[in-house]
C-alpha distance (Angstrom), angle and dihedral (degrees) to the residues before:
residue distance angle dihedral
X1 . . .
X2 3.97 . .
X3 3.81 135.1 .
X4 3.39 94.7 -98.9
X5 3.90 98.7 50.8
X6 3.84 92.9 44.6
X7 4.10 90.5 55.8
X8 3.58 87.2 42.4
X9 3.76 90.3 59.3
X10 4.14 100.5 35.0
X11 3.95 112.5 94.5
X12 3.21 122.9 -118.1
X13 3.53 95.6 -106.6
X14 3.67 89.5 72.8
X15 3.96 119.9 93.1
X16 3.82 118.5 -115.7
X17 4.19 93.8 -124.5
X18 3.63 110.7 154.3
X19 3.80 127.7 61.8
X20 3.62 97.6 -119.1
X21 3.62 91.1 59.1
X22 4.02 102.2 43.3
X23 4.27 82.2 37.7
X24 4.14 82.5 61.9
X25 3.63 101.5 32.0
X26 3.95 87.3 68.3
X27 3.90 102.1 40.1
X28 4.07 78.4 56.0
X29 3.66 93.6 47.7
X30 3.60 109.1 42.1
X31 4.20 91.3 17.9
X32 3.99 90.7 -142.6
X33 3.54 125.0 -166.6
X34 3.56 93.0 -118.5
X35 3.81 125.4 95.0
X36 3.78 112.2 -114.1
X37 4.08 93.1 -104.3
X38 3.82 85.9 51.1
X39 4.40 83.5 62.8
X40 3.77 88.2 80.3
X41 4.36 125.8 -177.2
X42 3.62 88.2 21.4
X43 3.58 91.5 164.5
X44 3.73 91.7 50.8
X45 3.64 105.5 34.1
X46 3.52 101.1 43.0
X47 4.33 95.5 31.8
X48 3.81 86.7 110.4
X49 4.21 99.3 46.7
X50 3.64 93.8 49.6
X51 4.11 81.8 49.0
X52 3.61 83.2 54.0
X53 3.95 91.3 41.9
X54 3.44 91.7 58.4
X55 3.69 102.0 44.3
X56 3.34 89.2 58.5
X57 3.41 99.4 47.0
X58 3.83 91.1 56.9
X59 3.70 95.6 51.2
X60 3.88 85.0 56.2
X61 3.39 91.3 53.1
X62 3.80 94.5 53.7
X63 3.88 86.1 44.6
X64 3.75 83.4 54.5
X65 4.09 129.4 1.6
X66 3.78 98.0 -151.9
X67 4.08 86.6 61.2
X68 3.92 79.4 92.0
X69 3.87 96.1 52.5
X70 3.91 87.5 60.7
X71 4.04 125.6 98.1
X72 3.56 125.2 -117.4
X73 4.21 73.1 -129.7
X74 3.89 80.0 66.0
X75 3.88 90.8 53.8
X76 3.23 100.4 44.2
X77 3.99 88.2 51.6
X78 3.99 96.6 56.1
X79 3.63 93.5 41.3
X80 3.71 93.4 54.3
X81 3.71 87.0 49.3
X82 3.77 88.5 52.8
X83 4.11 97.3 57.4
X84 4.10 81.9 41.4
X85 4.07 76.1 61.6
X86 3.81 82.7 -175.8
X87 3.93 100.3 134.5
X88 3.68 128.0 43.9
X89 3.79 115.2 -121.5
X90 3.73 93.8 -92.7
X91 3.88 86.1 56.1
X92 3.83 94.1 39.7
X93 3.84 87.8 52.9
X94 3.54 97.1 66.9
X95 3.48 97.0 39.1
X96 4.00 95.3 56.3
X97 4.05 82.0 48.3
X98 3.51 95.7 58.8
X99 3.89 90.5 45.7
X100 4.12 87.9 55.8
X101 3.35 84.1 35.1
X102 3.98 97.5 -123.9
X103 3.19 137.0 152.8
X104 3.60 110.1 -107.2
X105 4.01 91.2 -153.1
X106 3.38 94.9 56.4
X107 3.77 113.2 30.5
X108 3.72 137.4 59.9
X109 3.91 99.4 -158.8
X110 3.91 102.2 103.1
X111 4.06 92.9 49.6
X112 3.92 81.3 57.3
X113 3.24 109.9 48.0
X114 4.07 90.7 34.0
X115 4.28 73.6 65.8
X116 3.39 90.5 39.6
X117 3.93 93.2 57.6
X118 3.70 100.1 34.4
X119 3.77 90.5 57.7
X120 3.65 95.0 51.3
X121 3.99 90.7 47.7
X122 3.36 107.8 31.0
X123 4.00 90.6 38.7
X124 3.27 93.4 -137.2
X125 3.99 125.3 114.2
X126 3.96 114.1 -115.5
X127 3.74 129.8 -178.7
X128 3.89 128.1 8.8
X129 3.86 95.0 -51.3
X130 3.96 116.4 -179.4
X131 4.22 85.6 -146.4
X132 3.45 85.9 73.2
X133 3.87 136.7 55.8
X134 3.94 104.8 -154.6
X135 3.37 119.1 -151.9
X136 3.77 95.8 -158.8
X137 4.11 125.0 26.3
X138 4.02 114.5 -47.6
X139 4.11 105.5 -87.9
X140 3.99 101.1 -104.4
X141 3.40 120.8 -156.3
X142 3.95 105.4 -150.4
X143 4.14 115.7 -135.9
X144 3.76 89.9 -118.2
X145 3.95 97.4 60.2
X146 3.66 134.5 79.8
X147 3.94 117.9 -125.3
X148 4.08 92.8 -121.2
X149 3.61 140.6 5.4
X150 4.03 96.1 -107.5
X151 3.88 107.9 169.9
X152 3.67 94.9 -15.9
X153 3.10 119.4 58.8
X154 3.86 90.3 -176.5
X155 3.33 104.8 72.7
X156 4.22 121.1 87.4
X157 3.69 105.9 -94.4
X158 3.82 128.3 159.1
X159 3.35 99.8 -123.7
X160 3.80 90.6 63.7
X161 3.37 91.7 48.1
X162 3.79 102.7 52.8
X163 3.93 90.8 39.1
X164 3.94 96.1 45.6
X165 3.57 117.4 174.4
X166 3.95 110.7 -96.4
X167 4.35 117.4 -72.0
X168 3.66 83.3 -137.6
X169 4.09 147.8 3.9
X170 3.65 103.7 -128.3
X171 4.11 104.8 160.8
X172 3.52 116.8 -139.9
X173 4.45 125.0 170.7
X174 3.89 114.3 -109.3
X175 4.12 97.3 -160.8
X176 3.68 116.8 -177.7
X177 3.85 90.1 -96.9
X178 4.13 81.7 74.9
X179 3.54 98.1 90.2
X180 4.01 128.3 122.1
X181 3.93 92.3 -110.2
X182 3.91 80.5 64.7
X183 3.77 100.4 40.9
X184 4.07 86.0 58.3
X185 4.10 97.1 37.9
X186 3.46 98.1 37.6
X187 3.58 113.0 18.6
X188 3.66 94.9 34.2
X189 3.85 88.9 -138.5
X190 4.23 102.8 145.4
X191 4.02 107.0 -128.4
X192 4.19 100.9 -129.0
X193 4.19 104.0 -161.5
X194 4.26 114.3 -148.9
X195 3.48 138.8 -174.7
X196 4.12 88.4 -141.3
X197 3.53 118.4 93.4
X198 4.03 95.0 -159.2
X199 4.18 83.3 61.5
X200 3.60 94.9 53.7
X201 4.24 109.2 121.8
X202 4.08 87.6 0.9
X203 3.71 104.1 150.8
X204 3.82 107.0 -140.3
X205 4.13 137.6 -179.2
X206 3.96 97.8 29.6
X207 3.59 96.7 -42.6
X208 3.90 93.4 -57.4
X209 3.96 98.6 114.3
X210 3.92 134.9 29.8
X211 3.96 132.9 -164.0
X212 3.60 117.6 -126.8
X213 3.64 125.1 -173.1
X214 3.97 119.0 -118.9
X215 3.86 110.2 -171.2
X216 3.31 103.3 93.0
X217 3.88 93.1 153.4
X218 3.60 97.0 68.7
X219 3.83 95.6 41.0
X220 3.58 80.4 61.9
X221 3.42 92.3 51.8
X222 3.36 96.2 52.1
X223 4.00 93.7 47.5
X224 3.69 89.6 55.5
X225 4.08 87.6 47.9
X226 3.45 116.7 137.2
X227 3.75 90.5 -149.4
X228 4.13 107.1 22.9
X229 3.64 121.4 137.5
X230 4.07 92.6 -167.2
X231 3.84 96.6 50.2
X232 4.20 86.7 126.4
X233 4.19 89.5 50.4
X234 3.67 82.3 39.0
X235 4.00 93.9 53.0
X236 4.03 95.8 30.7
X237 3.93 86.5 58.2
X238 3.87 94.0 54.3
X239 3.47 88.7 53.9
X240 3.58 94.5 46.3
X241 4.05 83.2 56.2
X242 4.33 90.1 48.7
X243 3.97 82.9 52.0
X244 3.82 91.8 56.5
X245 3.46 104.4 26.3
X246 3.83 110.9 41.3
X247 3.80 113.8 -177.2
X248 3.94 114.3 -122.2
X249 3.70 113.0 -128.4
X250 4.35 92.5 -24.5
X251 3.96 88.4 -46.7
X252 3.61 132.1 85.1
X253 3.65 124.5 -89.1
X254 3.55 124.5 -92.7
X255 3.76 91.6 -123.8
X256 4.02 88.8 53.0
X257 3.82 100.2 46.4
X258 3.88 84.8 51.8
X259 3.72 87.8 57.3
X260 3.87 91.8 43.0
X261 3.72 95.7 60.7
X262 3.68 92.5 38.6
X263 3.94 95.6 53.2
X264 3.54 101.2 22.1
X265 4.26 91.7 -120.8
X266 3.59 125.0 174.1
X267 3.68 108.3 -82.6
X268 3.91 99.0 -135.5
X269 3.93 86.6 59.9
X270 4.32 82.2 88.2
X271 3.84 98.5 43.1
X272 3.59 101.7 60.0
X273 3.89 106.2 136.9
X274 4.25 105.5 -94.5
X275 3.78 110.3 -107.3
X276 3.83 122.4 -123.3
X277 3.41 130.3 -130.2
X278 3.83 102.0 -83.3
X279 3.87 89.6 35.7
X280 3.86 81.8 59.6
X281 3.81 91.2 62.1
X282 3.82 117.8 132.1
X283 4.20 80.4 -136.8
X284 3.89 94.1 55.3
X285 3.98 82.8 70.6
X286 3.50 128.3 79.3
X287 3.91 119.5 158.8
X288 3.72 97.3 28.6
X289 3.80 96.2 39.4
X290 3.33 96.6 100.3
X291 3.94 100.4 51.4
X292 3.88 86.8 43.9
X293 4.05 95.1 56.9
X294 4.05 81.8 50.2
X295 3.69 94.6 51.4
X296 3.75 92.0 46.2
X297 3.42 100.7 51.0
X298 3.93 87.7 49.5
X299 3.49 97.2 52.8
X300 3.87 88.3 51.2
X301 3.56 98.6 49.4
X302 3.58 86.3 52.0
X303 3.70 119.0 109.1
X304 3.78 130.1 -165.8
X305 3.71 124.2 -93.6
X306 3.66 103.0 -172.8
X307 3.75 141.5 14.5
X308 3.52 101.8 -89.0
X309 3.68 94.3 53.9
X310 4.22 90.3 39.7
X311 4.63 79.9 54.5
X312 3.68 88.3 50.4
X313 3.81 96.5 41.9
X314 3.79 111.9 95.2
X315 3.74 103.9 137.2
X316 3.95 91.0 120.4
X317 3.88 91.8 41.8
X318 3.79 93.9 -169.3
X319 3.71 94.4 51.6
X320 3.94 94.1 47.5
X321 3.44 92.1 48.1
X322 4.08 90.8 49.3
X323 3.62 90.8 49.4
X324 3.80 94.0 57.1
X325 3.13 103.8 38.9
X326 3.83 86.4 53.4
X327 3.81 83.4 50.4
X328 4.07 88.0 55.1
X329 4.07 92.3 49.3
X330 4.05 91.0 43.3
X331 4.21 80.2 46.1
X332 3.90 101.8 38.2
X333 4.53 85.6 41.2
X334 4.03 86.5 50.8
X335 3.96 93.9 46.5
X336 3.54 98.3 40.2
X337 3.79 85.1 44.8
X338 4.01 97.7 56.9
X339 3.93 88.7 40.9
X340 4.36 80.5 55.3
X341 3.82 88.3 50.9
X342 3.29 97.4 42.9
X343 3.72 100.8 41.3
X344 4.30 81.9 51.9
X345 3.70 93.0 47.8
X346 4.13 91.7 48.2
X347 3.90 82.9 44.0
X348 3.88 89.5 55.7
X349 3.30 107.2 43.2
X350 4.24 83.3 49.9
X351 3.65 85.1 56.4
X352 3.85 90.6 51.5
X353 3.84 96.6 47.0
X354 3.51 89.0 44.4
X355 3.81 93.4 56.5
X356 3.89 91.7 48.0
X357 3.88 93.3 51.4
X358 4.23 83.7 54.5
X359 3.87 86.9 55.4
């Protein structure tokens, strides 16, 4: 018996451990163009998607208990009938029931694991998931709509409406000082890490924190899809990561390997190749444009609140270096000042002994 006829078989209760499995578990996902030995550091790379995997899969279950009596055959099914995108969810509703072979009067289990598979393909969360904590209402995807655009792009789909083209086309400059290392040293705007793509750039609290979007690896694999109808969101978002998160000499940052280990991320979110300067163009983005503008004009109109952050702030390069070199002179006066003092007081009290030793 192979790999693939063994996972097709195992419940979904069981845990994806060996490579084989997870190695086969994405080709039939995201159906890349890549052989499976091409889908290299599987255990690595992809630690932190089958993390996410599996958190969502247990908040299905709780939604639902016979989640874990389906096959991964079963999953593989309704996703592939998802990138079809053939059926609005209404349609795709009764056709998942008559593959469990449920009635669709009296049973809830195909509108959770249609969310249940459309937030592991399309990364994006959908429905009232207890994997995730939302910080604004649960994305709904309405029985009416399509999941993504597909061919048309004309008929009402979800993706299209969470990912909406931009409300306006302010321009703003992303230099390579507009990183996240920066936005947390110098901006002091707290980098938040999710597992939803719809949260990814969301400024949240007043501007003091932003969500950025880790899983890199499987935003690859859906660019290199042989059958993906977001491969430009897919793309755009991997660049929005190489903006950010700019590798230092081929290797992650310091500041990003700290955040790795702390939050258990998915390494390839800090190698993304580093953009140049036309690739760094407001213009070269499309979905995200709109968050970025917003988190650029925050971080500018951000001003320091302590030393370290007024060290680290040299986005008006004349000012900083005015206000430390006025910082030396105020220094260098003060120093040179006590050494006067002291030097006169040592001078003094000379004078004073000296006087007594004459008596």
């Amino acid at each position: 018996m192979g790999v693939f006829d063994s996972l097709q078989e195992l419940s979904l209760s069981n845990p994806l451990i060996s490579s084989p499995l997870k190695q086969q578990f994405l080709h039939e996902v995201f159906r890349t163009n890549s052989s499976l030995h091409e889908i290299e550091n599987t255990d690595r790379g992809y630690q932190a998607f089958f993390s996410r995997f599996d958190s969502l899969r247990n908040a299905a279950a709780n939604r639902h208990r016979a989640i874990d009596s389906c096959t991964f055959a079963d999953f593989f099914w309704v996703v592939n009938v998802l990138r079809s995108n053939n059926k609005p969810r209404r349609e795709l509703e009764k056709a998942v029931a008559e593959r469990l072979d449920k009635d669709i009067n009296h049973s809830s289990l195909e509108s959770v694991f249609i969310d249940f598979a459309a937030s592991v393909w399309s990364l994006v969360i959908i429905g009232r998931s207890a994997a995730y904590n939302f910080y604004d209402d649960p994305i709904a995807w309405e029985a009416s709509m399509f999941l993504h655009p597909g061919l048309n792009n004309q008929q009402p789909n979800l993706i299209n409406t969470v990912f909406s083209p931009p409300s306006f086309l302010d321009t703003v400059k992303l230099p390579q000082s507009f990183t996240a290392a920066n936005l947390e040293k110098i901006g002091g705007i707290q980098v938040l890490w999710t597992d939803n793509l719809a949260d990814h750039l969301l400024l949240r609290d007043d501007d003091t924190k932003v969500m950025l979007f880790h899983h890199v690896s499987a935003l690859r694999l859906q660019y290199y899809s042989l059958k993906t109808p977001i491969q430009d969101l897919a793309d755009e978002t991997i660049r929005s990561m190489a903006l950010l998160i700019p590798p230092t000499l081929g290797a992650a940052s310091p500041w990003f390997e700290q955040q790795q280990q702390e939050h258990h991320l998915d390494s390839e979110a800090g190698l993304c190749d580093r953009l140049n300067s036309s690739e760094r163009q407001i213009d070269k983005f499309h979905y995200w444009r709109e968050r970025l503008v917003l988190l650029k004009r925050t971080y500018d109109d951000a001003e320091p609140k302590n030393l370290s952050q007024l060290w680290w702030d040299d986005r008006k390069k004349t000012q900083w270096f005015t206000f430390w070199v006025a910082v030396l002179v105020f220094i260098m006066t003060v120093f040179f000042g006590v050494i006067q003092s002291v030097a006169s007081i040592v001078q003094a009290w000379a004078s004073v002994k000296s006087l007594k030793a004459q008596d």
